[in-house]
N, C-alpha and C positions, 0 to 999 in steps of 0.2 A: 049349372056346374061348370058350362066352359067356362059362361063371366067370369065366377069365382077365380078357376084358376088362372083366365089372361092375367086377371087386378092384380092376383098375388103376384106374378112374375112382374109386373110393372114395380112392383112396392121394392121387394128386391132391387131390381135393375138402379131404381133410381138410390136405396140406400148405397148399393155399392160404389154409384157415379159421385157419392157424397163424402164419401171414405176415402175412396181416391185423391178429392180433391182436397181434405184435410188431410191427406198425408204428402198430400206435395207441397203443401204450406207450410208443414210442420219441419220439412226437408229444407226449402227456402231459408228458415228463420235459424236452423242450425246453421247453413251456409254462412249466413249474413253473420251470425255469433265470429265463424273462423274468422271471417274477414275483419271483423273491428277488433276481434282479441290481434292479427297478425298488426293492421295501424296502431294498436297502443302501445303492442312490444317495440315496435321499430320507434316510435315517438319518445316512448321511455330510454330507448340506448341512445337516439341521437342527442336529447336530454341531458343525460348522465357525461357523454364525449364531449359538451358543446360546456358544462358546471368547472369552474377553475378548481382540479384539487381532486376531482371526483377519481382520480386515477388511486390516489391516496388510499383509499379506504381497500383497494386490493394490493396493494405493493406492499409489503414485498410475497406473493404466491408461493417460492422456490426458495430453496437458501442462496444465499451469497456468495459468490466466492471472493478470498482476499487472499491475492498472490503476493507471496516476497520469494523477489529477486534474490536469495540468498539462503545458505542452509537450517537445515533446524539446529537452532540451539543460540543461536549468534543475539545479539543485541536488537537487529533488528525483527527477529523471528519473537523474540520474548514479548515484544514490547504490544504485538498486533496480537499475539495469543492474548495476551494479559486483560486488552482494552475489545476485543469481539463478545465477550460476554454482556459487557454494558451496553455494547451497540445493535444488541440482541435486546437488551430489555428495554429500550428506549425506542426502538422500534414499535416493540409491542407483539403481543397474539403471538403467533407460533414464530416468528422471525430465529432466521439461523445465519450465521456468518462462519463460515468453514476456509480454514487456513490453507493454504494451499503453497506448500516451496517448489521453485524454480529459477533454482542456481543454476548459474554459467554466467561467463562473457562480463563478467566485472558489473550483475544486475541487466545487462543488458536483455537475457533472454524473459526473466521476469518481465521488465518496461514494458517491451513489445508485445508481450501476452496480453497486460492491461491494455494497452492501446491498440490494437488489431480486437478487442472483445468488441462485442454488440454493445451499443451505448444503450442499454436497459435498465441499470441500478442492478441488473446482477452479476457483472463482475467490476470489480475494485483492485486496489492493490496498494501496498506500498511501494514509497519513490525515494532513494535516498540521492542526496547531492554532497559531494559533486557531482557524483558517478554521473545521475540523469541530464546533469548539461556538461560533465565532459567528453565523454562520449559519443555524442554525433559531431564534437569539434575532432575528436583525434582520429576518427575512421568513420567511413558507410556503414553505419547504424540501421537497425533495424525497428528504430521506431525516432520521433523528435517529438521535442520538449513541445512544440506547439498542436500535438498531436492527444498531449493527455493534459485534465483537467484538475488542479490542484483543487482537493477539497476540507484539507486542516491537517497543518502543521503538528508532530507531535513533541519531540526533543532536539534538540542541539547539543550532539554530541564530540566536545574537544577529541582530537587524536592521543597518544602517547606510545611512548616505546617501550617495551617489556621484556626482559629475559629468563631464565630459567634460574631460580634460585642460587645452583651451582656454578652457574655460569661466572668464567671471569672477572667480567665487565659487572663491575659494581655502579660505574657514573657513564655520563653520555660521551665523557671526554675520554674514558677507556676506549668506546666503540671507534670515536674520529682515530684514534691514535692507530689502534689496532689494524682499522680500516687502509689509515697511511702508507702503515708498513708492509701490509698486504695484500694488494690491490683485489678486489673482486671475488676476496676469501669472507666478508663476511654477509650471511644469508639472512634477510631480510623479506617476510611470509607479510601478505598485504591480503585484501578483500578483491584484487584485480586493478587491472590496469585504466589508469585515469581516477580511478577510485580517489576519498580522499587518504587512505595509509597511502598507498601509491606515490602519491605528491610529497603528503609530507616527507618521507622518506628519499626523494630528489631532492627537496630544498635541506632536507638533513646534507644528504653527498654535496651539495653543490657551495655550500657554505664549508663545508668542513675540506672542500675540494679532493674527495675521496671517490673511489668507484666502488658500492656497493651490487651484490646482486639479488634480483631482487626474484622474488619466489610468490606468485597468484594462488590462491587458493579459491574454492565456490563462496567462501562464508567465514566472517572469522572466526568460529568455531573449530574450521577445518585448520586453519591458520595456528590456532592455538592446541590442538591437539598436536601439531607439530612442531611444539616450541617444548610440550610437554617430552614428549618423545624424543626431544632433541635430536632430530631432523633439520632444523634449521638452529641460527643463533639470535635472532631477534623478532619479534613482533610489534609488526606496528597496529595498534587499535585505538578503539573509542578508550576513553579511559573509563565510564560505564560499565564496557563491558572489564574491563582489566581490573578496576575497582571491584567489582562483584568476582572474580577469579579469584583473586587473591584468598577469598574470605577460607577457599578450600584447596587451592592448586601453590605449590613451589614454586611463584614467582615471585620477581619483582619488579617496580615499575620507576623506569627510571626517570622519567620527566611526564610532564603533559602540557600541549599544545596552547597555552591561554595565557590571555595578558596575565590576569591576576590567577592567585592558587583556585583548583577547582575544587566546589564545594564536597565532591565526590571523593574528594584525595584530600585532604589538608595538608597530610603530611610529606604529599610529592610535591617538587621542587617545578616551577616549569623551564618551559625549556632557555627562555629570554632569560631567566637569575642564573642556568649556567652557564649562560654565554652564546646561546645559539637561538636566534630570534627565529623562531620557527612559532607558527600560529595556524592551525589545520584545525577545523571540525564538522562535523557531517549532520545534516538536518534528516529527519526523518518524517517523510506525513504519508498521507492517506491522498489517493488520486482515483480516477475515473476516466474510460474513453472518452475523448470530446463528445459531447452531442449528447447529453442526457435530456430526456423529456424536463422542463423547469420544477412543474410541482413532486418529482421526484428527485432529483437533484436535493430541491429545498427539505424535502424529510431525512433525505441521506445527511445532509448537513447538518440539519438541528442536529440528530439520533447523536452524529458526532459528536456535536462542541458541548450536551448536556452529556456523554457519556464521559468525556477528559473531568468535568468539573465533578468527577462522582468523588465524596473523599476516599473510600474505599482504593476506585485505580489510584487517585495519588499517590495513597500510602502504597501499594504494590511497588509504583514508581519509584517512589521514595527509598524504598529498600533495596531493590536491584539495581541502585546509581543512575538509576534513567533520569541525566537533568531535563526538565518539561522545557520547554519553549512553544506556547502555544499560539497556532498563528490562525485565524480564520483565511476564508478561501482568496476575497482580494489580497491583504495583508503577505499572503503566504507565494501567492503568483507572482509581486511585487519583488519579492526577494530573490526566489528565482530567475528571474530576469535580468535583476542586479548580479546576481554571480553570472549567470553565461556570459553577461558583458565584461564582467571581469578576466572569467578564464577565457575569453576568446583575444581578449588583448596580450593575455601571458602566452597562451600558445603561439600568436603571431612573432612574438619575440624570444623567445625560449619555447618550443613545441617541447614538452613532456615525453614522447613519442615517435621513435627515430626509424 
């Protein structure tokens, strides 16, 4: 009876010593699982960081933001509402581009907002010129032209002058006249200073050898409610925008800004056939802080240049006088560069800005 019962406590003893050690084995082999599932995750990301483009397939996570320098309502506000829907479905999957204004400082505070952003692809913004290279020529600017990255050109828009229906001044030669006789009596509403209304409206004074004064507004929206309101006596604008005013507002437009008639206007006269070789107009694109990752950059730019060619936004264009000018991103930095060396020469000889 002892036999029996040492045996059995041996049989025991050793099954348990065998349990044990299949359950430390079984312990081990999950271990080892953690550790080759933690090597393939990390194998798999460096992978995925290390593949050109692999960024792609998560860009864009977050909406967009697209700043203009400029109020709601203005020419350059319409133009980026009109074309973020395209660049929303060209993107693809849930992508959002949300408008975002930030008037002041003749575009200046906008500029700087895109250029001080995170170079991420999530903020962008509109850039109009002159303003974007007059402006670090005529004062300590809060962003420079080398500081943001042109990514497609969108319009080229001529200047013109415009007044209020009831207004006097029927022709341009009424304003000089006017101007003559009363130095600094007549008010002249622009987009801000160094702006291109801005200018042209100096090379209007300075040819007609009058002294106008001249009156900034955030946007020419602002500009043109004030022309409505007869606040001021004159506006200077895109003719885009002034073309498209017309269709519902008591104005008239007295010239525009271009060698030949613009297609926007047929019927306005420009300013060279009545005698005053003035030639002013404003480009408008799409920009980014320097330093985009490339293969994001590169999706931001396609989304772009297949959303311009949509015929849909044309016709939108086509209807609210947006003349297209469309420049990809060399093409369009190129041109830029061309006007700062232009206006850097006129301001060394004629500063704008006293």
């Amino acid at each position: 009876m002892v036999r029996n019962a040492h045996s059995a406590v041996q049989v025991e003893a050793t099954r348990a010593a065998g349990t044990s050690r299949i359950g430390a084995f079984s312990r081990g082999l999950r271990r080892l699982a953690a550790v080759v599932g933690c090597v393939a995750a990390g194998l798999t990301a460096t992978i995925a960081l290390a593949v050109p483009g692999a960024a792609w397939a998560a860009y864009p996570e977050k909406p967009i933001s697209l700043i203009v320098g400029y109020a709601a309502g203005g020419g350059s506000d319409f133009i980026v509402r009109s074309l973020a829907p395209f660049i929303e479905k060209e993107l693809g999957g849930s992508a959002r581009v949300i408008v975002m204004n930030r008037p002041g400082a003749g575009g200046e505070i906008g500029f700087a907002a895109i250029a001080d952003a995170a170079p991420d692809g999530y903020t962008i913004g509109l850039i109009n010129s002159p303003n974007v290279v007059t402006i670090p020529i005529e004062r300590h600017a809060r962003f420079s032209l080398d500081r943001l990255d042109p990514l497609y050109n969108l319009v080229d828009d001529p200047g013109s002058f415009v007044v209020h229906k009831d207004s006097p001044f029927k022709t341009l030669a009424d304003v000089a006249a006017f101007a003559k006789a009363n130095p600094n009596n007549v008010t002249v509403g622009t987009t801000g200073i160094g702006s291109d209304d801005h200018l042209a409206m100096l090379m209007f004074q300075r040819l007609t050898q009058t002294q106008l004064t001249h009156v900034p507004f955030p946007g020419s929206a602002d500009a043109h409610r004030a022309l409505l309101g007869r606040h001021i006596q004159v506006t200077s604008m895109n003719i885009g925008e002034s073309a498209r005013a017309r269709e519902g507002d008591p104005i008239r437009i007295l010239g525009v800004m271009t060698e030949q008639r613009s297609e926007q206007a047929t019927d306005v006269p420009t300013f060279k056939e009545l005698g005053f070789d003035v030639k002013m107009s404003s480009l408008r694109g799409l920009a980014a802080p320097m330093g985009l990752p490339p293969d994001i950059r590169a999706k931001l730019v396609d989304a772009i240049a297949k959303a311009v060619q949509h015929p849909e936004f044309q016709e939108i264009a086509r209807k609210a006088y947006q003349p297209l000018r469309l420049l990809p991103p060399d093409q369009y930095a190129v041109e830029l560069k061309s006007q700062e060396a232009t206006f850097r020469a006129i301001w060394k000889e004629t500063p704008w800005l006293k």
